[in-house]
LUMPALO-109243 format. One line per 3 residues: number of its first residue (from 1); their letters; for each residue x, y, z of C-alpha. Coordinates in steps of 0.2 Angstrom, whole numbers, plus 5000, padded with zeros to 4 digits. Last residue first. Layout:
BEGIN
NUM) A) X:Y:Z; ...
# end
This chain:
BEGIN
592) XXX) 4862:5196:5018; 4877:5205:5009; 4888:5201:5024
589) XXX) 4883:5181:5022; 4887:5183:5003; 4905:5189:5007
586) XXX) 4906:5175:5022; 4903:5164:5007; 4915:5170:4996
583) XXX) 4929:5171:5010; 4925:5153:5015; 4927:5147:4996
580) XXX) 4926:5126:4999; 4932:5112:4988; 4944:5122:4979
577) XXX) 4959:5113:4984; 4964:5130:4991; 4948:5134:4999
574) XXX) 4950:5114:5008; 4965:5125:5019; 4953:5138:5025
571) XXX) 4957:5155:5018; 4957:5169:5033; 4940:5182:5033
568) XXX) 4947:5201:5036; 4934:5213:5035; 4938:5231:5031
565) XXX) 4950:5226:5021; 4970:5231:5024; 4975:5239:5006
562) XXX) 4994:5237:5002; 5009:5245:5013; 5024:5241:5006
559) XXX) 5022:5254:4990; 5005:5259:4989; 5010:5273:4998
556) XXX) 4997:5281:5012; 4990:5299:5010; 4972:5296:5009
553) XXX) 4970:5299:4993; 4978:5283:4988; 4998:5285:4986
550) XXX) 5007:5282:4969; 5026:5288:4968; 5032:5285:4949
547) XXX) 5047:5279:4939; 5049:5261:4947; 5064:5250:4938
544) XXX) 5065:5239:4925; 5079:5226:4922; 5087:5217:4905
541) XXX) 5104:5211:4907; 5114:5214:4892; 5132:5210:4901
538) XXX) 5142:5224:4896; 5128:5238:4894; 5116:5236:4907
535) XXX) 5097:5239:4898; 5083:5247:4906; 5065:5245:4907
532) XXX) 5054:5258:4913; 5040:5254:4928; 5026:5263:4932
529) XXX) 5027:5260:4953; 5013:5256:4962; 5013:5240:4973
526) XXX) 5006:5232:4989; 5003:5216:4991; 4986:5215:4996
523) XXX) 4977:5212:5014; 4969:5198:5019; 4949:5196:5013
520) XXX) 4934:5208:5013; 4934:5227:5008; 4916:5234:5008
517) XXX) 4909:5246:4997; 4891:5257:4999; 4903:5274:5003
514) XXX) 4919:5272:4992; 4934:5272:4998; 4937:5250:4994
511) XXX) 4934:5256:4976; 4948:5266:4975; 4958:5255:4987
508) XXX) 4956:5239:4978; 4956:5245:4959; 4973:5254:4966
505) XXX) 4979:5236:4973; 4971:5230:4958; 4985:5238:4946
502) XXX) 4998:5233:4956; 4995:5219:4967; 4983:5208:4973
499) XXX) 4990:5189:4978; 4990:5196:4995; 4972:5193:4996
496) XXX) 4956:5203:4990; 4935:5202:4988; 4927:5219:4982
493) XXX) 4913:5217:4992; 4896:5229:4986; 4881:5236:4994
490) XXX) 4863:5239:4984; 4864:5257:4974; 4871:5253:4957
487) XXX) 4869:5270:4947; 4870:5265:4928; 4887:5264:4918
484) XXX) 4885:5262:4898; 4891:5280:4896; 4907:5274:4905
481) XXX) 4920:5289:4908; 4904:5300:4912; 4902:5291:4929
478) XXX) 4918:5300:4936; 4933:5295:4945; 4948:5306:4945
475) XXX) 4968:5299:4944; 4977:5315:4951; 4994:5321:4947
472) XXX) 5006:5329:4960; 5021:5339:4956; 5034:5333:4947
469) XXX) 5049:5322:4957; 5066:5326:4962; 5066:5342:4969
466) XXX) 5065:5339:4986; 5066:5319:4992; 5047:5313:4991
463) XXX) 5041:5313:5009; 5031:5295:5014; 5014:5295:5022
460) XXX) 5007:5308:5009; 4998:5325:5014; 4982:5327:5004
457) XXX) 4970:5339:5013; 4971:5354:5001; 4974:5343:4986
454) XXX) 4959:5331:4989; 4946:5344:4990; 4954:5352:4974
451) XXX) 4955:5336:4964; 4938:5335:4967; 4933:5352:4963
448) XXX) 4941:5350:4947; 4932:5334:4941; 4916:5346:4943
445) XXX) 4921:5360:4933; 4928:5348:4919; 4945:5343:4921
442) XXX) 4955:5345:4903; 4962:5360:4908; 4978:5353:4919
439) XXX) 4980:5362:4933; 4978:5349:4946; 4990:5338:4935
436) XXX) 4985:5322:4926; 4982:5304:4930; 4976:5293:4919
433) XXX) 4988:5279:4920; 4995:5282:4902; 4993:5300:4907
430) XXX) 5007:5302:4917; 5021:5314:4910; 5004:5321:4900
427) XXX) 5008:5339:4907; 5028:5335:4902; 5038:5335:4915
424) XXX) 5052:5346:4922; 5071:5338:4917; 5086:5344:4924
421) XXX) 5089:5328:4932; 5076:5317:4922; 5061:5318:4932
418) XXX) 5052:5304:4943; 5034:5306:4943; 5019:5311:4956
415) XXX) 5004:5302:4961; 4987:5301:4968; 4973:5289:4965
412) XXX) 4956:5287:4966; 4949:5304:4967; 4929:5304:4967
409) XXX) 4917:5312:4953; 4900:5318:4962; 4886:5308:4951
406) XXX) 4873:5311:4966; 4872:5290:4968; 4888:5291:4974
403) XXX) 4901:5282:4963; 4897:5263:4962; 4892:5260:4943
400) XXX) 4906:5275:4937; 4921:5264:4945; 4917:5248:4935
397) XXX) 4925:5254:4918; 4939:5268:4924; 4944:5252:4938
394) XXX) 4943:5242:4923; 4953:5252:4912; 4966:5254:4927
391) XXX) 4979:5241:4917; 4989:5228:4923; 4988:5220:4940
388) XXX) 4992:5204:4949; 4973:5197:4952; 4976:5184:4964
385) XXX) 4959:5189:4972; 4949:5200:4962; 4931:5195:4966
382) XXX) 4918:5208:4964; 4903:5205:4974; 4887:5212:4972
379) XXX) 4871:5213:4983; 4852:5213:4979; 4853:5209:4961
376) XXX) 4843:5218:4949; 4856:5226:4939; 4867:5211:4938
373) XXX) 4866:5206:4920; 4868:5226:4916; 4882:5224:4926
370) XXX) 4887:5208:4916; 4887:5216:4900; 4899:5231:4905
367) XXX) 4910:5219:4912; 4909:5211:4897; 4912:5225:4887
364) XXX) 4928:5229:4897; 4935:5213:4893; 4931:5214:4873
361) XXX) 4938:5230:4875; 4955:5224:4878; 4963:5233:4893
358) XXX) 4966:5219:4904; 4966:5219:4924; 4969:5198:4927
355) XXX) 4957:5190:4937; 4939:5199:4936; 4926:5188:4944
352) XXX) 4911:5198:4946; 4898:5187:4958; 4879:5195:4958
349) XXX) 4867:5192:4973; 4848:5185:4975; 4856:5167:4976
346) XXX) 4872:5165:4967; 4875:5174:4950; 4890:5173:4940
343) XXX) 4907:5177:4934; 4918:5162:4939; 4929:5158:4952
340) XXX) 4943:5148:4950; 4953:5154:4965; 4967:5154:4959
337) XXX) 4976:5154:4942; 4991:5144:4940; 5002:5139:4958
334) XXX) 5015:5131:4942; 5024:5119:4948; 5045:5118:4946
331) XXX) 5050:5106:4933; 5066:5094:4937; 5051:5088:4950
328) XXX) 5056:5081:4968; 5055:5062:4974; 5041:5062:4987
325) XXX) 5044:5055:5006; 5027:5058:5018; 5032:5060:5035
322) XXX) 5018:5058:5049; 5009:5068:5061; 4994:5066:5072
319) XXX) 4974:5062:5070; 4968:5081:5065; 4981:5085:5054
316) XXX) 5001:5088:5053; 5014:5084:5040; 5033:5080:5040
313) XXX) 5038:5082:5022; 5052:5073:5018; 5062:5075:5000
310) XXX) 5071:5065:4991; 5089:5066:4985; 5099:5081:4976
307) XXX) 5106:5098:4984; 5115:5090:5001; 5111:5103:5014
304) XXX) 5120:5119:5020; 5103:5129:5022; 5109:5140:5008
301) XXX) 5110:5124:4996; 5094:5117:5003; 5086:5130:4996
298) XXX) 5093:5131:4978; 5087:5114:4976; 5070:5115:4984
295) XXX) 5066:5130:4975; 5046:5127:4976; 5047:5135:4994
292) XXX) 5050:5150:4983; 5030:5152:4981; 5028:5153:5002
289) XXX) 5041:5167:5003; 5035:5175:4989; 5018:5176:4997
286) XXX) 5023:5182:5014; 5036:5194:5007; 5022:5203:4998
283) XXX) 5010:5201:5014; 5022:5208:5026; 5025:5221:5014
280) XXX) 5042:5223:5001; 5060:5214:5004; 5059:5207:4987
277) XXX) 5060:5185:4991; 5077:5177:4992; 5076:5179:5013
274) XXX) 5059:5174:5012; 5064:5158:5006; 5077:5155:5020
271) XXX) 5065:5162:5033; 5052:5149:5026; 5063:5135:5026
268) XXX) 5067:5139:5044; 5049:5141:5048; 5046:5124:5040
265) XXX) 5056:5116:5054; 5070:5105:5047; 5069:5085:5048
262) XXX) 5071:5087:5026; 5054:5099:5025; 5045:5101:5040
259) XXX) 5029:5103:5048; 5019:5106:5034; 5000:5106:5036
256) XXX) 4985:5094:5026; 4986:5080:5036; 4972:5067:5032
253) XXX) 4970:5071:5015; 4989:5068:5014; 4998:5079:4997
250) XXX) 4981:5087:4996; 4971:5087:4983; 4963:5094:4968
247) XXX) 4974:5112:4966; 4982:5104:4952; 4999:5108:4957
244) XXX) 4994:5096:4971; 4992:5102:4990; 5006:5105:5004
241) XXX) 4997:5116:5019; 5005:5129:5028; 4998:5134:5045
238) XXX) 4979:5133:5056; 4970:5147:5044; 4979:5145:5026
235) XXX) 4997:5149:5020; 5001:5140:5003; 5012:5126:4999
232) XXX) 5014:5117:4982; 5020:5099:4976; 5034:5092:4969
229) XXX) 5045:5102:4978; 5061:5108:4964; 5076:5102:4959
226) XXX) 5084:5110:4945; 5098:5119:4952; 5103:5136:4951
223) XXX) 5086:5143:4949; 5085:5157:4933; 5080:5174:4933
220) XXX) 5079:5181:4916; 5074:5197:4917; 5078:5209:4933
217) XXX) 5066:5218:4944; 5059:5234:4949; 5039:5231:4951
214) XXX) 5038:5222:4968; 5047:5235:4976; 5057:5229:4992
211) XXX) 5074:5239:4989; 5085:5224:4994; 5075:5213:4979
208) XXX) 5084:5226:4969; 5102:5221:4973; 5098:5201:4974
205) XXX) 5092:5204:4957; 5107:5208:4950; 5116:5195:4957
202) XXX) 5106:5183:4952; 5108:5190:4934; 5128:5190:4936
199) XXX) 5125:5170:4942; 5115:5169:4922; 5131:5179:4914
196) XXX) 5145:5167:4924; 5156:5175:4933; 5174:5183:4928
193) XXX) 5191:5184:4939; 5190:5189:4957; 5173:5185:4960
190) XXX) 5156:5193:4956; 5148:5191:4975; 5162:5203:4981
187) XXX) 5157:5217:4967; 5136:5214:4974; 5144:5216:4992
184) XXX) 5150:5233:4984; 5133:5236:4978; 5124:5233:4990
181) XXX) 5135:5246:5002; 5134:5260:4992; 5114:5257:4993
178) XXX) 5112:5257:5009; 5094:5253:5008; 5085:5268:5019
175) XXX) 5067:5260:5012; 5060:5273:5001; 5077:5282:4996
172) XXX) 5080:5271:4979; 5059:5273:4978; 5058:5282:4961
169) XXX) 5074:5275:4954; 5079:5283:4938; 5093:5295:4945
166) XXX) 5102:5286:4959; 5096:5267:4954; 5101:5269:4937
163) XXX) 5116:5276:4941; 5118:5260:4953; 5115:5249:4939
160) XXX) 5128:5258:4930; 5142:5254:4943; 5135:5236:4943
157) XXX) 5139:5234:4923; 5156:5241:4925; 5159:5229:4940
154) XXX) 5155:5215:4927; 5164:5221:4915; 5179:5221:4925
151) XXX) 5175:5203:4932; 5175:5198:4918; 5159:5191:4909
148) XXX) 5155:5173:4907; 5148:5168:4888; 5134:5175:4877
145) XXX) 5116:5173:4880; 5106:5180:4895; 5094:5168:4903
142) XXX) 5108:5153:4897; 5099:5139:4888; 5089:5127:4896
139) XXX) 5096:5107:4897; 5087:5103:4911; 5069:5112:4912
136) XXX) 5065:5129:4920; 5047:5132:4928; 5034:5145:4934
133) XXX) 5027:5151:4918; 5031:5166:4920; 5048:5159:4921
130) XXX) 5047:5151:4904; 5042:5168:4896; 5056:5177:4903
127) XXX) 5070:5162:4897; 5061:5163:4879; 5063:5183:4877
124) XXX) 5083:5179:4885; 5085:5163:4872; 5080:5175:4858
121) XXX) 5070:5177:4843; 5074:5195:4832; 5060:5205:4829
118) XXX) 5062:5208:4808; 5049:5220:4807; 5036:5225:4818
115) XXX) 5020:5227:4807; 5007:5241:4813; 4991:5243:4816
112) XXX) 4982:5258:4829; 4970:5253:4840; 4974:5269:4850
109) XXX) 4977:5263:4867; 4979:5245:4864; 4991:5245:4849
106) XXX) 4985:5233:4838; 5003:5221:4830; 5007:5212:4817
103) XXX) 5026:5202:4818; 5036:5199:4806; 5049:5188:4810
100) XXX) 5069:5184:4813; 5080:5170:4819; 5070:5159:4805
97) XXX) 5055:5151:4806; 5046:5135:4800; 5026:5139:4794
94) XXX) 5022:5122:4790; 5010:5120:4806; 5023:5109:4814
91) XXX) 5037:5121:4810; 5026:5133:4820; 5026:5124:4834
88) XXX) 5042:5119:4835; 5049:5135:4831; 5037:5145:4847
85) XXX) 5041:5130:4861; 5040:5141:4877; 5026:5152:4873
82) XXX) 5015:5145:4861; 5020:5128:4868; 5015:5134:4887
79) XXX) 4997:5140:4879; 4996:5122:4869; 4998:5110:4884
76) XXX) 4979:5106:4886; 4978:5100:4869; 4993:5102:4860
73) XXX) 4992:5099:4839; 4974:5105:4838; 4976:5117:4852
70) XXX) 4992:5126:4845; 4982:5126:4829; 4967:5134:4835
67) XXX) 4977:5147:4846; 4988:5149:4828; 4973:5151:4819
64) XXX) 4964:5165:4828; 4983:5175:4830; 4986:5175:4809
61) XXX) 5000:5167:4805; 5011:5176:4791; 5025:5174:4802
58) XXX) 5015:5185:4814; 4997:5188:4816; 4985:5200:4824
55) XXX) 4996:5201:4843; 4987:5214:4852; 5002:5226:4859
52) XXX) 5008:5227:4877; 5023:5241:4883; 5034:5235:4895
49) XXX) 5049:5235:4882; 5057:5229:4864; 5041:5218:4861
46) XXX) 5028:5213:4873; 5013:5203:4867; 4993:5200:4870
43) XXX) 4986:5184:4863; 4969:5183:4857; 4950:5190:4860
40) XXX) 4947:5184:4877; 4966:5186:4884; 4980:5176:4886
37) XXX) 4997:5183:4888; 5014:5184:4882; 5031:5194:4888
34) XXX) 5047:5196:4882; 5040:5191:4861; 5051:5187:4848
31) XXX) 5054:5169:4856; 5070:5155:4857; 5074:5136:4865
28) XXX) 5077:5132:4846; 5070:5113:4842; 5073:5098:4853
25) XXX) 5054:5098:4858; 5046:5090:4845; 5027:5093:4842
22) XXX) 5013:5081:4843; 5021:5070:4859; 5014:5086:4871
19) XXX) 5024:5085:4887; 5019:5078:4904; 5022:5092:4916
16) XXX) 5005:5094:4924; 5008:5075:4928; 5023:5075:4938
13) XXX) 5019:5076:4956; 5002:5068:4954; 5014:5052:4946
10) XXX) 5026:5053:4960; 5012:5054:4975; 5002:5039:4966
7) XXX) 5018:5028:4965; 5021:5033:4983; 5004:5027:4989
4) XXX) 5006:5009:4980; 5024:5009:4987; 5015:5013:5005
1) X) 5000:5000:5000
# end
């Protein structure tokens, strides 16, 4: 029965890595695109920087058929071939490519087209996507191609990061972070001689982790070793519990909570994890601790411990303890998309689920469609846990539904910009986040008397150092940005957990200030930062770094602070096997 039991373990462990057999998977490890994601009409990309674009076709492909391919060919593994197997794939359609391709592209803010030429594939574009995707295989390729750098070079590189950091770094001075000091220990780490590219990236990010802003980080990071848990761990009311990557069971059913990993209490594994993880909030360096538990290899290393071997997990429940022996991944899991809520009603009440902030308009249309779906309910919830950010355009969508019922417009969001030294900025410095200055005369009469009211009160929680930034700019709330948007008067809970960040963590707080909204869940990440990419120039490690200072209208920094709901409700270890949603259900119990 044991052996039977382990068999069963090892299989769980690796199933959600089994490979598709229909394409090969030998061929360039290489992609145009630095970042790729799903959305409800197609794939959005990133090209040369941050900046996303609909993908219409590349390689003469156009984006409806290569899904439909991909899918053909894949199955349920065709989004992680799209992005970490892009030649294969398209040599299996007949369309082979070269080291270069055209790719067409929609701008999302103007919907204008246009055809990047020639976009060169590259390990580094291909490392970045892997890691979003939460693994690293043997064999992978260098994050950053080319061979080790000098020690020279690399001291040349680090001086320029720490220029970067000095004049293009909104929160260098946010924290106290000696920053001469990093750097130097940053010199030590980089050896007497040379070091190899993918340890320079590690050392990096180790710098910028220091600063704790979830928003500045390196490209590229890699694990040293390839030897990962098998299974996930996530906080829940009672401690941490081990469950499969696919979020169907736990590792025991009987005992769900770690103990220890390899005879070692898991609060040392955690402070080992968290000691990897950026240096941000409580609940930022709470989640990245838990999530780099998957680094088992690496882990052990800095806890002194032999790299390779099996793993035991000591685990708790309701009838004792026991050790549980599973043989570790070469992939590390992948938490994926949680919870898997959908949008719908329950009872007499409307449930929103919105996990990723997207600006494509067929998104924001349906969250137009299911307001007017909702119109009659008695309550609402919005559900944006795990939601990492990206655009405001659903805050700008749903925002003009919930405003006071008189139509007054409400500040959501305050912030200033980083200048160039010498530099003023432009009036429009920050108007790809919707914010604009007090003075700006695009406010009608009633926007600018909500900016005044804020402006007179606002004093923000952290000082910015003198001169450095612009002055303040003000995101403003009204319900004439959505025409389609009616007054929704029965309560709302915008639902949240440290899995919010970003983008949501404003969605969050602006909505959470509203008078008929309730906050309900653990507290967000905390992050708002703009960030601009950056290029070193020996080594070609790719970085971006925070260009903006974002408080909520009540003066706090969204930067290591987050948004505390208004009614904390902890995750129950079944919620995370999806067998249970307690914060759900004690949001419909507050709407009743």
């Amino acid at each position: 029965m044991k052996r039977l039991l382990a068999v069963f373990l090892a299989v769980l462990a690796f199933a959600p890595f089994l490979a598709s057999q229909d394409i090969r998977r030998d061929g360039p490890r290489v992609s145009p695109f630095r970042g790729m994601r799903q959305v409800a009409t197609g794939i959005e990309v990133q090209i040369d920087d941050d900046t996303w674009f609909a993908l219409e076709a590349m390689g003469g492909v156009d984006t409806k058929t290569l899904l439909a391919e991909a899918e053909r060919l894949c199955g349920s593994s065709a989004w992680k071939r799209i992005t970490e197997d892009m030649p294969a794939l398209f040599e299996a359609m007949g369309h082979p490519l070269g080291s270069t391709v055209d790719v067409d592209v929609r701008d999302l803010a103007t919907g204008a087209r246009s055809t990047k030429k020639a976009v060169a594939l590259t390990a580094a574009n291909r490392a970045r996507l892997l890691a979003a995707n939460g693994g690293a295989r043997p064999g992978r390729p260098a994050s950053v191609p080319g061979g080790p750098l000098t020690r020279s070079d690399a001291v040349a590189d680090l001086e320029e990061l720490r220029g970067l950091l000095d004049t293009s770094f909104a929160y260098r001075d946010l924290r106290g972070v000696d920053v001469e000091a990093v750097i130097e220990r940053a010199k030590t780490a980089c050896g007497a001689a040379e070091i190899a590219r993918d340890d320079f990236v590690r050392v990096v990010d180790g710098v910028l982790r220091a600063f704790g802003d979830g928003h500045s980080r390196v490209d590229g990071v890699d694990t040293v070793h390839d030897v990962f848990l098998p299974c996930l761990v996530q906080e829940a009311e009672g401690g941490h519990v081990a469950f499969s990557p696919g979020r169907d069971a736990f590792v025991d059913p009987a005992r769900p909570f770690v103990v220890a990993i390899d005879g070692q209490p898991i609060a040392t594994w955690l402070a080992a994890a968290r000691a990897r993880s950026t240096q941000g909030s409580a609940a930022m360096q709470a989640r990245g601790a838990e999530r780099l538990l998957r680094d088992l290899g690496d882990l052990r290393a800095d806890l002194g411990r032999p790299v390779a071997g099996d793993v035991t997990l000591r685990l708790r429940g309701a009838t004792g303890e026991r050790n549980v022996v599973l043989r570790p991944s070469s992939r590390r899991p992948a938490y994926g998309e949680w919870p898997r809520t959908k949008t719908r009603r329950v009872g007499d009440f409307g449930c929103l689920r919105i996990a990723a902030m997207s600006s494509d308009e067929a998104f924001l249309d349906g969250l137009d469609a299911a307001m007017a779906s909702f119109r009659d309910t008695k309550g609402l919830v919005i559900d944006v846990r795990g939601n990492g950010g990206g655009s405001r355009d659903a805050l700008r969508r749903l925002a003009p539904y919930l405003l006071p019922a008189d139509g007054t417009p409400v500040v959501g969001n305050v912030a200033a910009v980083l200048l160039d030294a010498g530099a003023t900025a432009p009036e429009d410095a920050l108007a790809d986040r919707g914010l604009w200055r007090a003075d700006w005369n695009g406010w009608s009469a009633p926007q600018a008397a909500a900016v005044r009211a804020v402006a007179k009160s606002f004093a923000p929680s952290w000082k910015l150092p003198a001169g450095r930034f612009s002055p303040w700019h003000y995101l403003v709330l009204d319900r004439a940005d959505n025409p389609k948007a009616f007054a929704y008067t029965r309560p709302v809970i915008v639902l949240i957990d440290r899995g919010c960040f970003s983008a949501t963590d404003v969605f969050a707080a602006a909505l959470g200030a509203l008078p008929n909204v309730r906050l309900v869940g653990e507290a967000t990440s905390g992050g708002s930062g703009r960030a601009r990419g950056f290029t070193l120039g020996k080594s070609g490690v790719r970085l971006q770094l925070s260009s903006m200072a974002s408080f909520r209208p009540d003066g706090v920094l969204f930067e290591g602070n987050g948004v505390v709901p208004d009614v904390a409700v902890a995750t129950l270890p079944t919620d995370l096997i999806g067998t249970t949603d307690t914060v759900l259900q004690r949001a419909i119990e507050l709407l009743r």
